[in-house]
C-alpha positions in Angstrom: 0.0 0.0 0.0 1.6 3.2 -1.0 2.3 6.0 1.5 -0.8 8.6 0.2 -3.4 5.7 0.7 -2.4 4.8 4.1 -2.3 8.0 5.3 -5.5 8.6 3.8 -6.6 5.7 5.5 -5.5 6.6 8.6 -7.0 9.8 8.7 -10.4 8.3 7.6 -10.0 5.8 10.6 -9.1 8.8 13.2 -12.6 10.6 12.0 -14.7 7.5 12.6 -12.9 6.8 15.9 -13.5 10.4 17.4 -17.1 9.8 16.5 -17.1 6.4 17.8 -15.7 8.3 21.6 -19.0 10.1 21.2 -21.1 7.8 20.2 -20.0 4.6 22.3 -20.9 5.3 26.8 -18.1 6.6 28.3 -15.3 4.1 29.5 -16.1 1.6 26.4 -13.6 -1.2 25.6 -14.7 -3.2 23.3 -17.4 -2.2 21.1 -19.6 -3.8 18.3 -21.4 -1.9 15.0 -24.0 -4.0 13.0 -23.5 -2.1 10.0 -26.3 -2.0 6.8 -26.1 -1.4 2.9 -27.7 1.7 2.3 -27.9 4.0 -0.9 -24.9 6.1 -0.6 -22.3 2.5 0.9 -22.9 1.0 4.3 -24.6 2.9 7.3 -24.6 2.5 11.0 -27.1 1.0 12.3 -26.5 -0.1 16.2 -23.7 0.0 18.6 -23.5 -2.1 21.8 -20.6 -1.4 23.7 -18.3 -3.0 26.9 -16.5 -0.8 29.7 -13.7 -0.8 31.7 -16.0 -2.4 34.6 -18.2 -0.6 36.2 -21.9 -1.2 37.1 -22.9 2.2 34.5 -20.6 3.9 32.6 -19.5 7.4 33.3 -21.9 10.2 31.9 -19.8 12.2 28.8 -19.9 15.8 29.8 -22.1 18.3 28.1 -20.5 18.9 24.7 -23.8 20.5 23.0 -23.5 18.3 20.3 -26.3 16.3 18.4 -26.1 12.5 18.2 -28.2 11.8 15.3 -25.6 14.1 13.1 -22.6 12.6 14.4 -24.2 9.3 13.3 -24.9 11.0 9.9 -21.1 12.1 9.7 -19.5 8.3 11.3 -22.0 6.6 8.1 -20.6 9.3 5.4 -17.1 8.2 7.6 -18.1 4.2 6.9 -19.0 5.1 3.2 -15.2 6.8 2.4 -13.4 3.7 4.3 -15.7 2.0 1.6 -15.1 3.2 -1.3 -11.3 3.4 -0.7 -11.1 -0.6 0.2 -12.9 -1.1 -2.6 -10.6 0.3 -5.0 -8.0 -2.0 -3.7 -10.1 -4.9 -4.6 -11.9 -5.6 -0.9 -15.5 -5.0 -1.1 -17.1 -4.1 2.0 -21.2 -3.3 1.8 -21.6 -3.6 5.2 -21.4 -6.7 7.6 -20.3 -6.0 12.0 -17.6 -4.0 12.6 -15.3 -4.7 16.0 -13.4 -2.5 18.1 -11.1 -3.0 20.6 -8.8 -0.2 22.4 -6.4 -0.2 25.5 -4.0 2.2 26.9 -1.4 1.6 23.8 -3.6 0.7 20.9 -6.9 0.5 19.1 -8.2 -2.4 16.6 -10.8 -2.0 14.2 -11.8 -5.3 12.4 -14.3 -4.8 9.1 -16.3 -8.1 9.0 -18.3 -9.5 6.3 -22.0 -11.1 7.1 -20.4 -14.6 8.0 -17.7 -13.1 10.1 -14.7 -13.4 7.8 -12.3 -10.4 7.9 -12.0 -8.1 5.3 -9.9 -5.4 6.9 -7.4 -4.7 10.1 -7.2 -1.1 10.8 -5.2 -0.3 14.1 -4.2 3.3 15.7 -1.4 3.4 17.7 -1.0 5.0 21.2 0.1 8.1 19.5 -2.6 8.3 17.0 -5.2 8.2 19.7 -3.3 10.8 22.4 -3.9 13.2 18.7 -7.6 13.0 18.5 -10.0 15.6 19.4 -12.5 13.3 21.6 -10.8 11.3 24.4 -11.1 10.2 27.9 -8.7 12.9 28.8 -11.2 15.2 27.3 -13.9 13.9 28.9 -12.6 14.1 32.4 -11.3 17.6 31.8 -14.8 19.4 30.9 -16.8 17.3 33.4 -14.2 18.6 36.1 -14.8 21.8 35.4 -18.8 21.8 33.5 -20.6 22.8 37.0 -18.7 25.8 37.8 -19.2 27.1 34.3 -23.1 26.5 34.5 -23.2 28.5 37.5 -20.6 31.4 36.5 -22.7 31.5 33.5 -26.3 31.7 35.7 -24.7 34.3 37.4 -23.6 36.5 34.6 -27.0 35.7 33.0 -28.5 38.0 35.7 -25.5 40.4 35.9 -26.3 41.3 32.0 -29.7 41.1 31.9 -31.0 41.2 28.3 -27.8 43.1 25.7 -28.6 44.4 23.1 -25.1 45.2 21.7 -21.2 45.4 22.4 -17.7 47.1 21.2 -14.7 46.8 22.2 -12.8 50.5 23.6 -9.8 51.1 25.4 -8.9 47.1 25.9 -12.7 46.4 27.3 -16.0 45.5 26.4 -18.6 48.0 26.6 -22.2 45.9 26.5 -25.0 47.2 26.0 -27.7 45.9 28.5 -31.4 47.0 29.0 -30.1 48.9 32.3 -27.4 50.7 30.3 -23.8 49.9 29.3 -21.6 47.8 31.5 -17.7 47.7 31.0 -15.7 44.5 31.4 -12.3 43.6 31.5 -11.4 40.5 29.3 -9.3 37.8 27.8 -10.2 36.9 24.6 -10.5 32.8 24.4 -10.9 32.2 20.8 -12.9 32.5 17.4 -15.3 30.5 15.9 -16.0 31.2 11.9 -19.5 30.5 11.0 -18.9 29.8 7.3 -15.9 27.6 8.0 -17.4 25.5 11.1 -14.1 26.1 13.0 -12.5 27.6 15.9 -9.6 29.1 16.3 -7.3 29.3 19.6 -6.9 33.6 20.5 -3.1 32.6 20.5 -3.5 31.4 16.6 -5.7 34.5 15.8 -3.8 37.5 14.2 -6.8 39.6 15.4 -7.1 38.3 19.3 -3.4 37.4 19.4 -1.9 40.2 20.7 -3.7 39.7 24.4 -4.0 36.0 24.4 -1.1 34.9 26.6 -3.3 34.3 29.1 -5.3 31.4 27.4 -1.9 29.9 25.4 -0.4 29.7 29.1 -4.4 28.0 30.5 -3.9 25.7 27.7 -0.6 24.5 27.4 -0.3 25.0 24.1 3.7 24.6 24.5 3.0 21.4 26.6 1.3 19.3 23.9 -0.6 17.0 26.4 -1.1 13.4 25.4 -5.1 13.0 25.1 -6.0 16.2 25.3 -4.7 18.1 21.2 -7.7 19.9 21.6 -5.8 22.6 23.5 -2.9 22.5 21.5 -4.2 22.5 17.8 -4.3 25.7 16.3 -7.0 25.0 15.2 -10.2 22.8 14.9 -13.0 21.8 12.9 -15.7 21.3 15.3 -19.7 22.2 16.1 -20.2 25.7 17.7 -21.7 23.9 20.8 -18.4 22.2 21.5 -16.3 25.4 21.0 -18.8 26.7 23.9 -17.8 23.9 25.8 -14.3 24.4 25.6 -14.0 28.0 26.1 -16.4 27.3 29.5 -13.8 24.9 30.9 -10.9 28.1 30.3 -13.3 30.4 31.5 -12.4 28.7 34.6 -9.7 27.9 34.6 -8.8 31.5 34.2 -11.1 32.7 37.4 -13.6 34.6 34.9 -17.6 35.7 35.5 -18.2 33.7 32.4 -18.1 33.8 29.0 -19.4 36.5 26.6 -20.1 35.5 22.5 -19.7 38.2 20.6 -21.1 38.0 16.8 -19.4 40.3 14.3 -19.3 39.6 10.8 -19.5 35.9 10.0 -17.2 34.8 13.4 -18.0 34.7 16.8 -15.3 35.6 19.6 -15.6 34.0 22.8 -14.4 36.0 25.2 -13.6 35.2 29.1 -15.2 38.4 31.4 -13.0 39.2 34.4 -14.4 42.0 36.2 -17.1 44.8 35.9 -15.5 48.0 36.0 
C-alpha cells in the first residue's frame, strides 16, 4: 500500500474513531457496529458497547453536540473507508464491525456477514493521544462543566438582556437594558461561522496580541497526550463544542463567564474578568 493511501486511510480511521468516543458510553472497551447497505455505501445502524468495569458507565460531559448528526457524519465516515477498500479490490457493503482499544492501541476489524475479515485497521498510542474526543477530554470538561453552569447563571443575571457590544480602550462595553456595563477581558478564541471552525486567541492574528493568558491555560507549548484539543491551532468542530471548551478556560482563568460576541460571520468568545 503506497504511503498517500495509508495515510489517507489513517485519517479516515481517526474521524470515525473520534465519533465512535461520542457515540459509544463513556469508558467503552470493546465495542460492536452492525452495520447496513444503504444507498450512498454502508450505514450505521446499532452500537453495543463494553466498559472498563463498572456497574454504569461514566456520563460524557455536556459537549452540546447532536447524536443523530454525528451518526450522519460516522456513516458518510463508513461510506469513504468504503469506497477506498474497494478500489483496492476488498468490497465491503456492510457486515459488523469490532473494536477494541487499551491504553497503547486500538483495533478496528471490518467483517463480512459470516464473520470473515475483510480489513485490520489499528491506531497506535500516539494516533489516539492526537484525536479531538478522548477520555482525557472527557474528564477535563466534566471537572470543570458545574462551575461554568453557575458562572454562566450568574452572569446571565448580571447582563440582563444586551442588546449590543464594542470593544474600547482594551474592554468590552455591553449594552444591556439597564445601560452599558464595562468589562475587562481575555479573549479565548474565534469560531467562523462559514468555516465551522474555531480558532485558539493565541492562533488569531486579530485576538493574538492579548492572548497569553489562554496559550499559558492551555498549554499549548505542553502538547498534552489526550488532550490536542488545547494545542491545535486550530479545529474543525460544532459551535456547541467550542462553547464547551471555552467554558472549561473560562475557569480555569477565574472569569464571571463567558461573553459570544457575533461580528461579521465569526464569533469571539471571550472570558469576562471584572465589571469596571
Amino acid at each position: 500500500m503506497c504511503g498517500a493511501v495509508a495515510s489517507e486511510l489513517q485519517a479516515i480511521l481517526c474521524a470515525l474513531h473520534d465519533s465512535l468516543m461520542l457515540l459509544a458510553p463513556r469508558g467503552w472497551l470493546q465495542a460492536e457496529l452492525e452495520v447496513g447497505e444503504g444507498a450512498n455505501g454502508p450505514r450505521l445502524a446499532s452500537i453495543s458497547a463494553r466498559g472498563g468495569g463498572g456497574a454504569q458507565p461514566l456520563p460524557h460531559p455536556k459537549l452540546n453536540l447532536d447524536p443523530k448528526q454525528e451518526a450522519l457524519r460516522f456513516s458518510d465516515g463508513l461510506a469513504d473507508l468504503a469506497a477506498m477498500l474497494a478500489a483496492q479490490g476488498k468490497s465491503w457493503p456492510g457486515g459488523k464491525i469490532v473494536v477494541e482499544r487499551d491504553d497503547d492501541h486500538a483495533d478496528w476489524r471490518l467483517l463480512r456477514g459470516d464473520g470473515s475479515l475483510v480489513w485490520l485497521g489499528r491506531l497506535d498510542r500516539g494516533a489516539l493521544d492526537s484525536l479531538l474526543y478522548t477520555d482525557a477530554l472527557f474528564a477535563m470538561l466534566q471537572g470543570s462543566e458545574k462551575a461554568f453552569a453557575l458562572l454562566q447563571a450568574d452572569l446571565g443575571q448580571a447582563l440582563g438582556e444586551n442588546v449590543g457590544w464594542r470593544e474600547a480602550e482594551g474592554t468590552l462595553q455591553i449594552e444591556t437594558a439597564g445601560g452599558v456595563q464595562r468589562w475587562s477581558f481575555e479573549p479565548i478564541g474565534r469560531y467562523s461561522l462559514e468555516e465551522l471552525s474555531f480558532t485558539w486567541a493565541w492562533a488569531d492574528d486579530a485576538l493574538a496580541r492579548r492572548s497569553q493568558r489562554i496559550h499559558d491555560v492551555c498549554g499549548a507549548g505542553a502538547r498534552q497526550p489526550g488532550l490536542s484539543v488545547l494545542w491545535r491551532s486550530h479545529l474543525h468542530c460544532d459551535e456547541g463544542f467550542a462553547w464547551a471548551l471555552a467554558g472549561h478556560c473560562a475557569v480555569a482563568l477565574g472569569a464571571r463567564g463567558l461573553f459570544r460576541a457575533e461580528q461579521h460571520g465569526s464569533l469571539a468568545l471571550h472570558a469576562l474578568m471584572k465589571r469596571l
